[in-house]
MARBA-3410 file (N, C-alpha, C, O; in Angstrom, 1 decimal):
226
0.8,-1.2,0.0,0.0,0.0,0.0,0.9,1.3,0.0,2.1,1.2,0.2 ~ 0.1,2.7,-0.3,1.1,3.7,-0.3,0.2,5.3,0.3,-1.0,5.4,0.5 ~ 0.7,5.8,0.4,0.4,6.9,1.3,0.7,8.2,0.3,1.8,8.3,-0.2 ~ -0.6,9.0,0.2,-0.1,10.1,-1.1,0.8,11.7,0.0,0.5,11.8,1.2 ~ 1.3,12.0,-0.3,1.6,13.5,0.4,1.8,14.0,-1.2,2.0,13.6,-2.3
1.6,15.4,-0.5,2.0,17.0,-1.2,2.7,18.0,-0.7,2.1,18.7,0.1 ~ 3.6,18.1,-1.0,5.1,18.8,-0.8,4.3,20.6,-0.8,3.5,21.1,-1.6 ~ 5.0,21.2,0.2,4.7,22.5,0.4,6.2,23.1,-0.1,6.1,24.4,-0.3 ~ 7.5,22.6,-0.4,8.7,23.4,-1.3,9.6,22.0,-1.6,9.3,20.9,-1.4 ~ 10.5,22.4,-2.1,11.1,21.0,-2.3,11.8,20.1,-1.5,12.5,20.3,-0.5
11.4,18.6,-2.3,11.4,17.7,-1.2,13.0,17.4,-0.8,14.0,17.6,-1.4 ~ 12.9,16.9,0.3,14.1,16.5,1.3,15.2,16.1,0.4,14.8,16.1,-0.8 ~ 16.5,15.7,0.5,17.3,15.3,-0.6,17.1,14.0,-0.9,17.2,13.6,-2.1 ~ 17.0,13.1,0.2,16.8,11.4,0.0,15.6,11.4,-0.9,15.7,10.5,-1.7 ~ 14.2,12.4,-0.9,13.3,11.6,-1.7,13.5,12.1,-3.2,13.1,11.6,-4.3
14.3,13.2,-3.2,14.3,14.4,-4.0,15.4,13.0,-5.3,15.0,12.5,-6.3 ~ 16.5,12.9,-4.7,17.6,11.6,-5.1,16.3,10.6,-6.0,16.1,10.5,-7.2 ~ 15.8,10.0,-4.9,15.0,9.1,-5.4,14.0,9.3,-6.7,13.7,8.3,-7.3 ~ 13.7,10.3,-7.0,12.3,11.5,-8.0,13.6,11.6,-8.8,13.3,11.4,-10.0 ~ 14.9,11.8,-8.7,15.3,11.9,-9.7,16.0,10.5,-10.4,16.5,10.6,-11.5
16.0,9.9,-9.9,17.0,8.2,-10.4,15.2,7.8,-11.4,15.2,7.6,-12.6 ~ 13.9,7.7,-10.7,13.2,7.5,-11.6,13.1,8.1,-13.0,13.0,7.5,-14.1 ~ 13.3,9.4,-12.9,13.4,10.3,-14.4,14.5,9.6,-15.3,14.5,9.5,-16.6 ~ 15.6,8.9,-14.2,16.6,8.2,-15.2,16.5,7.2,-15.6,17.1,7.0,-16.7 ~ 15.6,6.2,-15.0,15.2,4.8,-15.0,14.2,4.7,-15.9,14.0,3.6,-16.5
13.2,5.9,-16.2,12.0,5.2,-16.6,12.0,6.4,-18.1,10.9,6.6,-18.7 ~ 13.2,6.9,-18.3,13.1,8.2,-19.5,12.4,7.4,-20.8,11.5,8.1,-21.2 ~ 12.4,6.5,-21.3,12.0,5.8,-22.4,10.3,6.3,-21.8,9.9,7.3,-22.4 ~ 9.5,5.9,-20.9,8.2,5.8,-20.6,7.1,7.4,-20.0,6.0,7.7,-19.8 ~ 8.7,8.3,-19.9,8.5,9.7,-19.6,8.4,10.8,-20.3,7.6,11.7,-20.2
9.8,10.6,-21.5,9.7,11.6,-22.0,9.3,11.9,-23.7,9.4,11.1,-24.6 ~ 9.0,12.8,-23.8,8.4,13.1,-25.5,9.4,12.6,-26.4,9.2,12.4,-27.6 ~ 10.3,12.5,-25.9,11.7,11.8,-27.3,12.2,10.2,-26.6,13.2,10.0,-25.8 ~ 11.2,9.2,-27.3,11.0,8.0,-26.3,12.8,7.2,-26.8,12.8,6.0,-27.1 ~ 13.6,7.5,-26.9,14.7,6.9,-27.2,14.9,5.8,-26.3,14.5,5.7,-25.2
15.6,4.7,-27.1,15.7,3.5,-26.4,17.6,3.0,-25.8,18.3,3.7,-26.3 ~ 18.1,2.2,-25.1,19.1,2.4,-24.3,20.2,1.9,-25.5,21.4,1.8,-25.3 ~ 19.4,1.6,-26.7,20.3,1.1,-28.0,21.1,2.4,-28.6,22.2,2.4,-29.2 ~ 20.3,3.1,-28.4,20.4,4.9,-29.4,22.0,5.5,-28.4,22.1,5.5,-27.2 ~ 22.7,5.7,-29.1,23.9,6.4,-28.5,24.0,7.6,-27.8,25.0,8.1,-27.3
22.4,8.4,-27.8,21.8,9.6,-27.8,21.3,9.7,-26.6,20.9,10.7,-26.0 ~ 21.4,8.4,-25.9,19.9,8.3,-25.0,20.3,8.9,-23.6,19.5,9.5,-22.8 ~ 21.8,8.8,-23.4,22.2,8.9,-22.0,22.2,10.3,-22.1,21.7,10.9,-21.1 ~ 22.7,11.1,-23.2,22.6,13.1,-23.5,21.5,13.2,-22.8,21.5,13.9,-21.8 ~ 20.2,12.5,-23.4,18.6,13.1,-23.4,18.2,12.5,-21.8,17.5,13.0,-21.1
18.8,11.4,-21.6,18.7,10.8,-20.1,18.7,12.3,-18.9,17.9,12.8,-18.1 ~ 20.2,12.8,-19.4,20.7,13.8,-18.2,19.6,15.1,-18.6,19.0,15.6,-17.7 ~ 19.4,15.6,-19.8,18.9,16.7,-20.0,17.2,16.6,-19.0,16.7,17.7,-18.6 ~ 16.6,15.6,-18.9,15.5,15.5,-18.7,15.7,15.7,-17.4,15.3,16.8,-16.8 ~ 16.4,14.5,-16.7,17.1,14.6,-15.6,16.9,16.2,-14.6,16.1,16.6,-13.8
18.4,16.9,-15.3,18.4,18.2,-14.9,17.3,19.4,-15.2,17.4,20.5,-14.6 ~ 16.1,19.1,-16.1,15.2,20.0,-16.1,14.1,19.5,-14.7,13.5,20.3,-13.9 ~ 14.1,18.1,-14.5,13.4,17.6,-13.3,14.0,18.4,-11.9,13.3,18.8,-11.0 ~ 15.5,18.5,-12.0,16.3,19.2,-10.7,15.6,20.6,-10.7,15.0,21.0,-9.7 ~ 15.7,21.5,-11.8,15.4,22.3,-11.8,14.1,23.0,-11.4,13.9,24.1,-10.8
13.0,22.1,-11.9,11.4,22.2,-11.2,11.2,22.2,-10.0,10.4,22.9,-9.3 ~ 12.2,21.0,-10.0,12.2,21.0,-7.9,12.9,22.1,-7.3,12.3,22.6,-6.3 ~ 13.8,22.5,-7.4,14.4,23.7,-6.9,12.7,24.6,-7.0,11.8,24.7,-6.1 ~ 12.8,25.1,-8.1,11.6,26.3,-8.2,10.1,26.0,-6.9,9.1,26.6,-6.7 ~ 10.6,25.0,-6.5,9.0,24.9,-5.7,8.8,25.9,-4.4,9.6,25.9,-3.5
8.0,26.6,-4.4,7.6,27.5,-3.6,6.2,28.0,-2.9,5.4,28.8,-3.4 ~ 6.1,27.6,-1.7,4.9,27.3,-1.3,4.2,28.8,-1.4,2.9,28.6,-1.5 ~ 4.5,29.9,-1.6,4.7,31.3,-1.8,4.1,32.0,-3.1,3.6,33.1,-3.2 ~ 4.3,30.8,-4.0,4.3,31.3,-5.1,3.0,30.3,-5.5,3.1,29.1,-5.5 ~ 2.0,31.0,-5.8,0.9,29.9,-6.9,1.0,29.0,-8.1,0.4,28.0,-8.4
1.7,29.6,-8.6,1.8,29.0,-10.1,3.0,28.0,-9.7,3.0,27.1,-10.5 ~ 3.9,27.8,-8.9,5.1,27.1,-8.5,5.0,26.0,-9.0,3.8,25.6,-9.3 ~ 6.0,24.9,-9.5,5.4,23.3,-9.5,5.1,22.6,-8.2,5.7,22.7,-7.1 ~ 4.2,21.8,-8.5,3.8,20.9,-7.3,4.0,19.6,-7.6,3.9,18.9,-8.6 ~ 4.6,19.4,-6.3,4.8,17.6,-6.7,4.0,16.7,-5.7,4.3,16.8,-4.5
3.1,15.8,-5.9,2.7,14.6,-5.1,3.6,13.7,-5.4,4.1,13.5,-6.5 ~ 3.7,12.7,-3.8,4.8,11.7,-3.8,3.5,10.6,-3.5,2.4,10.9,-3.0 ~ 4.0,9.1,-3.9,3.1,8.1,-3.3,4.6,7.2,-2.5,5.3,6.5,-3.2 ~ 4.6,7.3,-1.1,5.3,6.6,-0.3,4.8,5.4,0.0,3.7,4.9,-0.2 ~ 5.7,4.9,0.6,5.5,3.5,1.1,5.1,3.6,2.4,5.7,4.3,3.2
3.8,2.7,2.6,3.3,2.9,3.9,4.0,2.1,4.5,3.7,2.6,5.6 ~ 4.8,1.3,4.8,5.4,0.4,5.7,6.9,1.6,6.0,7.2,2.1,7.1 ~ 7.6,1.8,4.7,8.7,2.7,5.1,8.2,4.2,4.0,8.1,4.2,2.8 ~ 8.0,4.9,4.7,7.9,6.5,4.4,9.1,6.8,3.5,9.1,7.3,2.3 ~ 10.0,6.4,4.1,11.5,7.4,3.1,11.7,6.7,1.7,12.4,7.2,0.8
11.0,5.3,1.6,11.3,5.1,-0.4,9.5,6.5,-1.3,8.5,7.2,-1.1 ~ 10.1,6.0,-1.9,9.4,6.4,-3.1,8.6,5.9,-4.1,9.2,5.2,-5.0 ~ 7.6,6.0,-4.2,6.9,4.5,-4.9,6.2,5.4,-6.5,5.7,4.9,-7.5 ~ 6.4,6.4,-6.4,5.5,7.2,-7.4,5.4,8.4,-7.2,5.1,8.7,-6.0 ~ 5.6,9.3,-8.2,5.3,10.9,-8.2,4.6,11.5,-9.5,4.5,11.0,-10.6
4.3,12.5,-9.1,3.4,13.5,-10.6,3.8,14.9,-10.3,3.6,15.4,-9.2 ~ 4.2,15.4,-11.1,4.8,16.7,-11.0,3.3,17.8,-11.7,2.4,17.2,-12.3 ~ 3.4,18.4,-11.6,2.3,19.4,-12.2,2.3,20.8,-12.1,2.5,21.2,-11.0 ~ 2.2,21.7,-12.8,2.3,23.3,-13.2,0.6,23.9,-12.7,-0.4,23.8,-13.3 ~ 0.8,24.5,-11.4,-0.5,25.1,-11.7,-0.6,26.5,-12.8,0.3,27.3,-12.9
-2.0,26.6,-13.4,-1.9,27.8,-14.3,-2.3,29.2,-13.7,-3.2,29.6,-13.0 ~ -1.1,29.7,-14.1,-1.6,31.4,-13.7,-2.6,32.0,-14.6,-2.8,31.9,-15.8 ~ -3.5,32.7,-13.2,-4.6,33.4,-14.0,-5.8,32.3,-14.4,-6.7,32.8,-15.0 ~ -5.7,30.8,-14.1,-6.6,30.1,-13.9,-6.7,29.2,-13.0,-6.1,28.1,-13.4 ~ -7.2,29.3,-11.9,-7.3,28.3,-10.3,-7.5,27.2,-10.9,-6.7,26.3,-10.6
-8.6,26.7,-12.0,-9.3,25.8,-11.5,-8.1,25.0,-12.9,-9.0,24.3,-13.5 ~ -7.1,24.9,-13.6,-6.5,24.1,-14.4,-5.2,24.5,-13.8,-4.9,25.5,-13.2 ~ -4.1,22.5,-14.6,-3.3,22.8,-14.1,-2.4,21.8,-15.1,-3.0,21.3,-16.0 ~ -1.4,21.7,-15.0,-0.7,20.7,-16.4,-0.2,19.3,-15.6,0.1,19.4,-14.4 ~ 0.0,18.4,-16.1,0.8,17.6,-15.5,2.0,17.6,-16.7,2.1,17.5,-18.0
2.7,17.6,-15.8,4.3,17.8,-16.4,4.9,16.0,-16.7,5.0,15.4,-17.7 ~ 5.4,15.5,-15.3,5.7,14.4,-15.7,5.0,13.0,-14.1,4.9,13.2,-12.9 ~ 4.6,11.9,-15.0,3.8,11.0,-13.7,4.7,10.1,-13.9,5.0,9.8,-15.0 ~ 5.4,9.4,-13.0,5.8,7.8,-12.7,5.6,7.3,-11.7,5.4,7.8,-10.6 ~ 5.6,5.8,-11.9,5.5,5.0,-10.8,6.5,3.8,-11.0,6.7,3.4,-12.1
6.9,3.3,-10.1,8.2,2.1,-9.5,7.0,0.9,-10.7,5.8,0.8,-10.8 ~ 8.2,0.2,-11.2,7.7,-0.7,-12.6,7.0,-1.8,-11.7,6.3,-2.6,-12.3 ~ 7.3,-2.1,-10.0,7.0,-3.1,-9.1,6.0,-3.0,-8.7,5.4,-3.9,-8.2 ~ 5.3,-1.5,-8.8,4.4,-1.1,-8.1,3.0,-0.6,-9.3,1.9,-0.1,-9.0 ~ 3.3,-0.9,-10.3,2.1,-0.3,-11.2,1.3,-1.7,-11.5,1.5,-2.9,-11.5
0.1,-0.8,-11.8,-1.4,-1.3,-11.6,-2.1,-1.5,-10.5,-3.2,-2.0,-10.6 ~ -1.6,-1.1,-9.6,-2.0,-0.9,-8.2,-2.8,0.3,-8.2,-3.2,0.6,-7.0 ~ -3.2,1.0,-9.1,-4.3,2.8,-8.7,-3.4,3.6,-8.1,-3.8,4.1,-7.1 ~ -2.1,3.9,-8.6,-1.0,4.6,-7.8,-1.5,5.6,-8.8,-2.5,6.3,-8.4 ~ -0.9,5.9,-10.0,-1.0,6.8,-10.7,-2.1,7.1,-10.9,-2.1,8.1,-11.6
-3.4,6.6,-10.7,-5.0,7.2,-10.9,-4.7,8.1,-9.5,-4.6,9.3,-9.6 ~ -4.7,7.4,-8.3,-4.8,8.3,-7.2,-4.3,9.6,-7.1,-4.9,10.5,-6.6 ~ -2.7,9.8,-7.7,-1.7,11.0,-7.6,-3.0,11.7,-8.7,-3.8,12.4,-8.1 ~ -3.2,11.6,-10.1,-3.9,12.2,-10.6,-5.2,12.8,-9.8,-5.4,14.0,-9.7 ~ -6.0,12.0,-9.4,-7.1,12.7,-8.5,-7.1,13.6,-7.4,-7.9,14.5,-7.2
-5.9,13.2,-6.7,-5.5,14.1,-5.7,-5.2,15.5,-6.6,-5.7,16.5,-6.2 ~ -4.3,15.6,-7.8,-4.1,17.0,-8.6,-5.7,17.5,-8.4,-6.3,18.2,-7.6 ~ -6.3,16.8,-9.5,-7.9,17.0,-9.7,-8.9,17.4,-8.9,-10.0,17.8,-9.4 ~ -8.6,17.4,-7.0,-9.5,18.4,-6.7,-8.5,19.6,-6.4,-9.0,20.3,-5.5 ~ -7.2,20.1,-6.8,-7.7,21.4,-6.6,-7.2,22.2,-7.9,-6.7,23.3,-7.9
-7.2,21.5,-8.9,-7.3,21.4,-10.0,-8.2,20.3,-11.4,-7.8,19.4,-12.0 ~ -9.7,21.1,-11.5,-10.5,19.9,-11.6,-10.2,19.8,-13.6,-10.5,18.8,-14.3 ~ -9.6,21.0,-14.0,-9.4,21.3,-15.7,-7.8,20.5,-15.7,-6.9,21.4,-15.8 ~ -7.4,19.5,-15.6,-6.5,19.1,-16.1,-6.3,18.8,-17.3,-7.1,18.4,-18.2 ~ -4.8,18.9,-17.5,-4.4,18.7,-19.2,-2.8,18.2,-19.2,-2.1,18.5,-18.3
-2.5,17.6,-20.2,-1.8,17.1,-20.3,-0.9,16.3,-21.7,-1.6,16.0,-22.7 ~ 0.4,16.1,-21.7,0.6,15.9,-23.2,1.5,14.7,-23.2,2.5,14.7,-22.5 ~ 1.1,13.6,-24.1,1.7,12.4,-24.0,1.9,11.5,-25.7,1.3,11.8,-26.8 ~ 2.6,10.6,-25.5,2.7,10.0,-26.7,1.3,9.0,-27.3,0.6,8.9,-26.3 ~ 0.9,8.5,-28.1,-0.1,7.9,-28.7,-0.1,6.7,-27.9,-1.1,6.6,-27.3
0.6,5.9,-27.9,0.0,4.3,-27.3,-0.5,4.6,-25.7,-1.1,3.7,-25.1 ~ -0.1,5.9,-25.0,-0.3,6.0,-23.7,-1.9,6.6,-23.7,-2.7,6.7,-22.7 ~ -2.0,6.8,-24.3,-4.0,7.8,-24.6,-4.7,7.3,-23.8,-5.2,7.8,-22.9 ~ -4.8,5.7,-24.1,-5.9,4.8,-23.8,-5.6,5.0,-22.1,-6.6,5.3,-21.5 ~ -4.7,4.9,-21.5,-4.2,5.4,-20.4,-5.0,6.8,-19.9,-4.6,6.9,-18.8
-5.4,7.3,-20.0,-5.5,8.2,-19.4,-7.0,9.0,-20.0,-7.5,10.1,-19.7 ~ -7.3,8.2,-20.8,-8.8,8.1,-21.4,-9.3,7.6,-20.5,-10.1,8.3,-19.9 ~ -8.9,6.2,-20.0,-9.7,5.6,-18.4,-9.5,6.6,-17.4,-9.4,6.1,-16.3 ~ -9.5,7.6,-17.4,-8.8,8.3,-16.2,-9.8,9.8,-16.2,-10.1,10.7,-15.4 ~ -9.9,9.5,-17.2,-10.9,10.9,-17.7,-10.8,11.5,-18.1,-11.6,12.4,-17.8
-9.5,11.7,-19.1,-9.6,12.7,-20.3,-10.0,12.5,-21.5,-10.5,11.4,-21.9 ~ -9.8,13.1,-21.9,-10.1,13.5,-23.9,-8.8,14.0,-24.7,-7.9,14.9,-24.6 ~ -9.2,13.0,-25.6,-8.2,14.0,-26.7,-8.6,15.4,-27.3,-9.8,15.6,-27.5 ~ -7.7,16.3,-27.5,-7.8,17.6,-28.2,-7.3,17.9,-29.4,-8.0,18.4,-30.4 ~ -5.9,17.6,-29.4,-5.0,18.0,-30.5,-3.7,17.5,-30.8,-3.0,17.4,-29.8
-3.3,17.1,-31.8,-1.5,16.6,-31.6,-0.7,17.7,-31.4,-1.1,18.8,-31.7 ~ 0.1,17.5,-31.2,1.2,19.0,-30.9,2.5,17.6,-30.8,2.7,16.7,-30.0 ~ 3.2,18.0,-32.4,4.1,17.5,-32.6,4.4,15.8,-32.5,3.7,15.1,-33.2 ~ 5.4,15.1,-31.4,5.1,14.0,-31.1,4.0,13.4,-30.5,3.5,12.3,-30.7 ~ 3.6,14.3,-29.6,2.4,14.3,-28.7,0.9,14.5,-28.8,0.4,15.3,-29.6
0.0,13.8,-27.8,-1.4,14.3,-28.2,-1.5,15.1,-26.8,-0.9,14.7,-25.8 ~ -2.3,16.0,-27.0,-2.8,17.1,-26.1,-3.7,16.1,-25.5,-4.1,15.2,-26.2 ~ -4.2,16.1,-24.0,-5.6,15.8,-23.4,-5.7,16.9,-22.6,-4.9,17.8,-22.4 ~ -7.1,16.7,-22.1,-7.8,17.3,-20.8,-8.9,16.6,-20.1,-9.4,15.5,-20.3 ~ -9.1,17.2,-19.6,-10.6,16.9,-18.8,-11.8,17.7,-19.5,-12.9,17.2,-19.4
-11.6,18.6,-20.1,-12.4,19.4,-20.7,-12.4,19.6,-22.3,-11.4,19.7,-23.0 ~ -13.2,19.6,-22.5,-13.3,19.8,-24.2,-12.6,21.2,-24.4,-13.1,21.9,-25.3 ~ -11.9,21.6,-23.8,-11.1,23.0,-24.4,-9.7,23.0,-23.8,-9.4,22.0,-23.1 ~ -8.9,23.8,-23.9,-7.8,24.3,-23.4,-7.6,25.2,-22.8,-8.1,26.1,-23.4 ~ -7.1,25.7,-21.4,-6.9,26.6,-20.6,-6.1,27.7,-21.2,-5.1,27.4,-21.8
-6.4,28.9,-21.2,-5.5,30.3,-21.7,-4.3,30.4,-21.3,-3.2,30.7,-21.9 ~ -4.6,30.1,-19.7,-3.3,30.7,-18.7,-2.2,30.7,-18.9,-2.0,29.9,-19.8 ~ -1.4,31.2,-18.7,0.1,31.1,-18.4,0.8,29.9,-17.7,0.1,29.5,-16.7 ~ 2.1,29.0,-17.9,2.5,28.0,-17.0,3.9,28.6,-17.1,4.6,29.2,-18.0 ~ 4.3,28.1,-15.6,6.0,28.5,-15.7,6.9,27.4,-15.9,7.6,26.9,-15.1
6.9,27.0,-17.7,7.4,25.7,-17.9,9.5,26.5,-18.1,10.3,27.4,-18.3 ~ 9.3,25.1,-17.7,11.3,25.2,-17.6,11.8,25.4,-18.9,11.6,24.5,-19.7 ~ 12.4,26.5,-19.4,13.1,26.0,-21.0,14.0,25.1,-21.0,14.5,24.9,-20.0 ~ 14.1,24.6,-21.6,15.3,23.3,-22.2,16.1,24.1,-22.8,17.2,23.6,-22.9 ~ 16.0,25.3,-23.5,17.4,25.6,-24.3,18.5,25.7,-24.0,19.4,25.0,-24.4
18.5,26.5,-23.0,19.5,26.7,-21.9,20.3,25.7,-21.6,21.5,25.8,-21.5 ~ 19.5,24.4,-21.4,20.2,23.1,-20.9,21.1,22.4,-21.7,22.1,21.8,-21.3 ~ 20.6,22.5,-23.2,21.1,21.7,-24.2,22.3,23.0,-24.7,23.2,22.6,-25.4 ~ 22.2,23.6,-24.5,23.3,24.8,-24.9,24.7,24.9,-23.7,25.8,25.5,-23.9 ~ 24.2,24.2,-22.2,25.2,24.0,-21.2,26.5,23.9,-21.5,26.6,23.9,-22.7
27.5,23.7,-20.9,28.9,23.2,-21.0,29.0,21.8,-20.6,30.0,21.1,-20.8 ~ 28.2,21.4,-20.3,27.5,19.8,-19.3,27.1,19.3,-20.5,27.7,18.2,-20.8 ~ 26.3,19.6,-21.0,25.6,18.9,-22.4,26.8,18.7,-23.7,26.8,17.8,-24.5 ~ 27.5,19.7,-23.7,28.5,19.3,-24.6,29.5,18.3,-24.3,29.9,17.5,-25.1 ~ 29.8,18.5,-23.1,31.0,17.8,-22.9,30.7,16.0,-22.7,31.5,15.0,-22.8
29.1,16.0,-22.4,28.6,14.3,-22.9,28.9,14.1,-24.3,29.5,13.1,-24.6 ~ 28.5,14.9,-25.1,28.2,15.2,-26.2,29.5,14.8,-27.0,29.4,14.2,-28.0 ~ 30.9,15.2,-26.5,31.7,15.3,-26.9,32.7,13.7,-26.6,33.7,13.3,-27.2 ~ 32.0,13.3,-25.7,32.3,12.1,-24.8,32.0,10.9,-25.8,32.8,10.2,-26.3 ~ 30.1,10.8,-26.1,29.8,10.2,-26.5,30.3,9.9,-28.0,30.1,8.9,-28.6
31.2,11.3,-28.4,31.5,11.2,-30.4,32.9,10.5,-30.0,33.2,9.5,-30.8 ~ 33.6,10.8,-29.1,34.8,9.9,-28.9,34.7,8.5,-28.4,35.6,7.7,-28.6 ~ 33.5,8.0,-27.6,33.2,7.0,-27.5,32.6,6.0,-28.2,32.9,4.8,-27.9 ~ 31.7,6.4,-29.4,31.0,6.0,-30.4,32.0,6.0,-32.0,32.2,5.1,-32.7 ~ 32.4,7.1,-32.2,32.7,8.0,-33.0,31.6,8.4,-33.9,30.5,7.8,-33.8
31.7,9.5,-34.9,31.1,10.5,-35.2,30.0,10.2,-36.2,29.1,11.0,-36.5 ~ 30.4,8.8,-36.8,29.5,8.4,-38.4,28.4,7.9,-36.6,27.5,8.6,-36.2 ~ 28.7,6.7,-36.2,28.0,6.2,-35.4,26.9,7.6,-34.6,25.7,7.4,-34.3 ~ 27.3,8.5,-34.4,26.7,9.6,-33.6,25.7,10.1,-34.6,24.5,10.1,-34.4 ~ 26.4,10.5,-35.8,25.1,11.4,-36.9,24.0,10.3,-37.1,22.9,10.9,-37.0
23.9,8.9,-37.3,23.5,8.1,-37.5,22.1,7.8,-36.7,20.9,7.5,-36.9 ~ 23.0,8.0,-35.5,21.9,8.4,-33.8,20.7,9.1,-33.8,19.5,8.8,-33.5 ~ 21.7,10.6,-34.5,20.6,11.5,-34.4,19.5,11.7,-35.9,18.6,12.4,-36.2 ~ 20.5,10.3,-36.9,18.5,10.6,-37.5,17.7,9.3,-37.2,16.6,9.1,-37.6 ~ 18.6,8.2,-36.1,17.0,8.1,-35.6,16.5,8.3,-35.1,15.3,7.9,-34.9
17.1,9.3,-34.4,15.9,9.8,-33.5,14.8,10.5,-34.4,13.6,10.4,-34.1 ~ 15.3,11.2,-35.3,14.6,11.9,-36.2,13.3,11.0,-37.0,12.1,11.1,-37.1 ~ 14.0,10.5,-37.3,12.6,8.8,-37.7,12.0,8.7,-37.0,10.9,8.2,-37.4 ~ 12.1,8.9,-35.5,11.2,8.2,-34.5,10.7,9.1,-34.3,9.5,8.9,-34.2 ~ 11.0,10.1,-34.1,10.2,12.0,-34.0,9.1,11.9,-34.9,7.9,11.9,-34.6
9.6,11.9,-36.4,8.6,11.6,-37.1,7.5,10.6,-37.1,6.4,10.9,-37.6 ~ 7.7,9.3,-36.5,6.7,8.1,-36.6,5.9,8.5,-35.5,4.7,8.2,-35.4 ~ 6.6,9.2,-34.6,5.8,9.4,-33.3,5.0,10.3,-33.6,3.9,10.2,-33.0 ~ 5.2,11.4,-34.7,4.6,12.6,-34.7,3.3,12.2,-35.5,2.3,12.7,-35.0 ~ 3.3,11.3,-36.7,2.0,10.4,-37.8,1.4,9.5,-36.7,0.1,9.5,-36.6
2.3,8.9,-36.1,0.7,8.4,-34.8,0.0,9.4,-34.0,-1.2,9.2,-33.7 ~ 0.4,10.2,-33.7,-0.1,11.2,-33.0,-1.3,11.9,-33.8,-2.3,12.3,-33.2 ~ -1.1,12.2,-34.9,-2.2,13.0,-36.0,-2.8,11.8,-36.6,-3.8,12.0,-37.4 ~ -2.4,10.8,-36.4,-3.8,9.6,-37.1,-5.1,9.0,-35.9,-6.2,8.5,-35.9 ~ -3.7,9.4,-34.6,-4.9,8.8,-33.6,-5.8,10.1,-33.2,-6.8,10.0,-32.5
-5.4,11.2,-33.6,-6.3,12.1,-33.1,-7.6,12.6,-34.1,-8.7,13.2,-33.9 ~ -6.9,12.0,-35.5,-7.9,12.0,-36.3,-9.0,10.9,-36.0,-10.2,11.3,-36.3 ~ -8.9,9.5,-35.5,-9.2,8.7,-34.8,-10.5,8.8,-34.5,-11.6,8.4,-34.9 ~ -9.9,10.0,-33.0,-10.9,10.4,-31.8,-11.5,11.3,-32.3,-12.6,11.1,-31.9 ~ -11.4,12.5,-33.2,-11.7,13.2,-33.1,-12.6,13.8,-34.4,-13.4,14.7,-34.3
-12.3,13.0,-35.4,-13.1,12.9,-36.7,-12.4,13.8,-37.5,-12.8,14.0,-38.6
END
């Protein structure tokens, strides 16, 4: 069993550690560029995701409204693991919507209503949720009670609502990250490690897969949505 909490700034470093080794563990199932541990690319996009997660959590501020909020789903036997989290953006200038940014749960612990619960708990005080995910995960979160809206690139748009919220969110840029001295120097690691035919090679598949991801995404929304 597990126990939901809601962090009023950011969490402690032991759970904070833990929220972050999942971003590393489960990046294939998290993030919009689903790279697999075959891609020479993956460990770059591993850290970048990584450090944009460090960075959300720093910004949490009980102070601030729009702050990111994280629910944790602990372990009721021991409190200090980690069994599941959902990160989410509330919207400025609209109380009642809110984004979810990124949801995981421990691969031991799913199908248990971990990740329905973290979502419900967002949902009452944020009942306009929305959110953006890859195509095979839809049916996911269709049981959960959203709708499709729109593709946006790899991803399909959901909500709870047949529309989209206006507001404002204080999403993390990534430019900044990938432009680091940190990101090159993997970067540079990986071309001496791999070398450089094997590296260009990387990056168009990812490019292929950008693209396949991007035609599932506008066939399944044509799908739902006519």
């Amino acid at each position: 069993m597990f126990t939901l909490t809601q962090l009023n700034g950011p969490p402690p470093e032991a759970l904070k550690t833990q929220v972050l080794q999942m971003m590393v563990d489960y990046f294939s199932d998290i993030s919009p560029i689903s790279l697999t541990p075959s891609n020479p690319l993956y460990q770059l996009y591993q850290y970048v995701i990584g450090y944009q997660m460090h960075l959300y959590l720093q910004a949490m501020d009980s102070a601030q409204a729009s702050s990111p909020q994280l629910i944790l789903a602990l372990d009721d036997q021991d409190p200090s693991q980690v069994l599941g989290f959902a990160l989410y953006l509330p919207t400025k200038d609209d109380s009642e919507a809110g984004t979810l940014v990124y949801l995981a749960v421990q691969a031991s612990q799913r199908r248990h209503g971990m990740a329905r619960a973290m979502l419900q708990r967002m949902l009452t005080r944020h009942p306009h949720a929305e959110l953006a995910c890859v195509a095979n995960q839809v049916p996911i979160f269709e049981a959960m009670g959203f709708q499709v809206l729109t593709a946006h690139g790899p991803q399909v748009l959901m909500s709870t609502r047949d529309y989209r919220s206006d507001g404002m969110l204080a999403v993390q840029d990534l430019t900044p990250i990938y432009q680091s001295e940190e990101v090159r120097q993997i970067h540079a690691y990986l071309v001496k490690q791999h070398g450089k035919r094997v590296m260009t090679e990387a990056e168009k598949q990812r490019d292929r897969l950008l693209d396949q991801m991007t035609l599932r995404a506008q066939t399944l929304v044509r799908e739902r949505c006519g």
